[in-house]
C-alpha positions in Angstrom: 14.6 35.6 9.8 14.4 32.0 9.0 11.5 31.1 6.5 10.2 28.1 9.1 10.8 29.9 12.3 7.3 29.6 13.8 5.2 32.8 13.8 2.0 32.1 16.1 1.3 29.2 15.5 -1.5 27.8 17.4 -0.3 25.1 19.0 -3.5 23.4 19.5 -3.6 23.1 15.6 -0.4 21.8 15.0 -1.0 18.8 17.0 -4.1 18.3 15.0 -2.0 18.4 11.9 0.2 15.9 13.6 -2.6 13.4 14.6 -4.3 13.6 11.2 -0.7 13.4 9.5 -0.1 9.7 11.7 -3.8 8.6 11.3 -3.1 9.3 7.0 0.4 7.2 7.5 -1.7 3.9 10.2 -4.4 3.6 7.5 -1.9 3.7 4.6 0.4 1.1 6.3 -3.2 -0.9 6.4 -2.9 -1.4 3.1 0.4 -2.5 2.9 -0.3 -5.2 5.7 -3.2 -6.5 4.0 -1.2 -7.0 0.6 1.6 -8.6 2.7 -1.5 -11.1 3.7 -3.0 -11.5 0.8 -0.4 -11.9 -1.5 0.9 -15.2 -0.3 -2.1 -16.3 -1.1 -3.0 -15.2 -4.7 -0.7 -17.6 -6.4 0.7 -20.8 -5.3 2.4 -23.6 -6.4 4.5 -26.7 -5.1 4.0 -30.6 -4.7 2.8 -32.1 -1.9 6.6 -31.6 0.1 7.1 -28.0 -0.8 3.7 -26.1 -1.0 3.6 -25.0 2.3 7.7 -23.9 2.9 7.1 -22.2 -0.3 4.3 -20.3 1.0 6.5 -19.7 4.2 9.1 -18.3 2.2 7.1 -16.2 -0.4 5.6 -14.9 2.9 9.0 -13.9 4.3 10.4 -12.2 1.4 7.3 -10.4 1.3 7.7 -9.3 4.5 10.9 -7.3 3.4 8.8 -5.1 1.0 7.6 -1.6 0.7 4.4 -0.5 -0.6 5.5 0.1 -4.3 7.1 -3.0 -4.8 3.8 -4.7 -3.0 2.1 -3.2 -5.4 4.5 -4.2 -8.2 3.5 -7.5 -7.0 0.1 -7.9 -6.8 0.1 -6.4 -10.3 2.1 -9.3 -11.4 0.3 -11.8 -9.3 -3.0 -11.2 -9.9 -2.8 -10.1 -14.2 -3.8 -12.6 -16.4 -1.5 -15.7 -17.0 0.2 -15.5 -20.7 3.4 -16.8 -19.7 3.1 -19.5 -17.1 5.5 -21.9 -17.5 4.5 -25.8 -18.1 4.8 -27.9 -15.7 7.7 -30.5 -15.7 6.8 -33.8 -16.6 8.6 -35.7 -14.6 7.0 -34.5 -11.4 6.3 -38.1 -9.1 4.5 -36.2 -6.5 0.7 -34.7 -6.5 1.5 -31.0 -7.7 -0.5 -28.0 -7.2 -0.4 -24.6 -8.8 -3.3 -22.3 -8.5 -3.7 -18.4 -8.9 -6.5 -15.5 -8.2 -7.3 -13.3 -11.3 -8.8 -10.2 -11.9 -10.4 -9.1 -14.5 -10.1 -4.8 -14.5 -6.5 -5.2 -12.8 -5.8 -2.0 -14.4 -8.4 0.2 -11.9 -6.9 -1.5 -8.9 -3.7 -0.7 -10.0 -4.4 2.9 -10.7 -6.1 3.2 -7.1 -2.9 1.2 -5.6 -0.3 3.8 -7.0 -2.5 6.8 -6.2 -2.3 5.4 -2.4 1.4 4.9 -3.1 1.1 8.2 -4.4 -0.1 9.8 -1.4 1.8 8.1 0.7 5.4 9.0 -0.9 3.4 12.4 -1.0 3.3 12.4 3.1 6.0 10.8 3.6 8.8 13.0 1.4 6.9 16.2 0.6 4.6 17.0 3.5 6.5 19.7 5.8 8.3 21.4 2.3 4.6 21.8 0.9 2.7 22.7 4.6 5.4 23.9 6.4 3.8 24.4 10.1 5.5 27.9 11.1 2.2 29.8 11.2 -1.5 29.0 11.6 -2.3 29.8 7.9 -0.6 27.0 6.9 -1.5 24.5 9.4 -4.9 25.3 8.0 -3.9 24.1 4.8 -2.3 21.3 6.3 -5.7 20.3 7.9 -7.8 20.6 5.1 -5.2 18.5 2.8 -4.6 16.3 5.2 -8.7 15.9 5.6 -8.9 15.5 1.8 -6.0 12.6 1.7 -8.2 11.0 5.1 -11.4 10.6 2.7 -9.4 9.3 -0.7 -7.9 6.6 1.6 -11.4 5.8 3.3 -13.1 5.7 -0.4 -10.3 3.1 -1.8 -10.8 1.0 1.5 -14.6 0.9 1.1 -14.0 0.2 -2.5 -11.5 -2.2 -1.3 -14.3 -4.0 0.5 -16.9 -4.1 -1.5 -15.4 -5.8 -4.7 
């Protein structure tokens, strides 16, 4: 007998495993929306001609990214400035470079790749770890999936309130 053949499973519970699998995978994608936002707008630079197709473009590329490399990003973006080129002195036209810092970039990291975590964890790992052939493990499904619901909720809240 196959090892995922379904034995009883309530079927009742399985679709709540499946709506609290896709409400874990909406409000993870939320995050990487808003860093495909944001990001455009932590560091900028251009004269007067090229600020705004620079933005346009930053934007676009941006919008080719996955969460990890997002992440990779804001990282880079919003860590202190040690190696910022100067600018070129024969610039003719009003240049403007300007960039968002933070201060404990470390702790939003570490909350960023624990989301990425998670999400890779769903995404990749989810049916081998709670395979949904019987009710005992849809059980575990719910309450890991339950678990994984709050983390998210806690790093938006925290998210919010900095």
């Amino acid at each position: 007998m196959d090892g995922n053949a379904n034995i009883d499973v309530n079927k009742e519970k399985k679709e709540q495993v499946i709506l609290l699998y896709g409400r874990c995978l909406l409000n993870l994608q939320q995050f990487e929306l808003l860093l495909k936002r944001v990001l455009p707008v932590l560091k900028m630079e251009g004269n007067i001609d090229t600020l705004e197709g620079n933005r346009k473009l930053d934007i676009q590329a941006l919008s080719r990214r996955m969460l990890g490399e997002l992440i990779g990003e804001f990282v880079n973006r919003m860590g202190a400035s040690k190696n910022e080129p100067e600018l070129d002195a024969g610039i003719d036209l009003p240049y403007i470079r300007f960039k968002f810092e933070l201060g404990n970039i470390e702790e939003h990291c570490a909350r960023l790749r624990n989301l990425l975590g998670m999400r890779n964890e769903l995404v990749h790992h989810f049916l081998e770890t709670f395979p949904l052939n019987s009710d005992e493990n849809c059980e575990h499904a719910l309450i890991h999936l339950a678990h994984i619901s709050m983390k998210i909720e806690e790093n938006r809240l925290n998210s919010c309130s900095e």
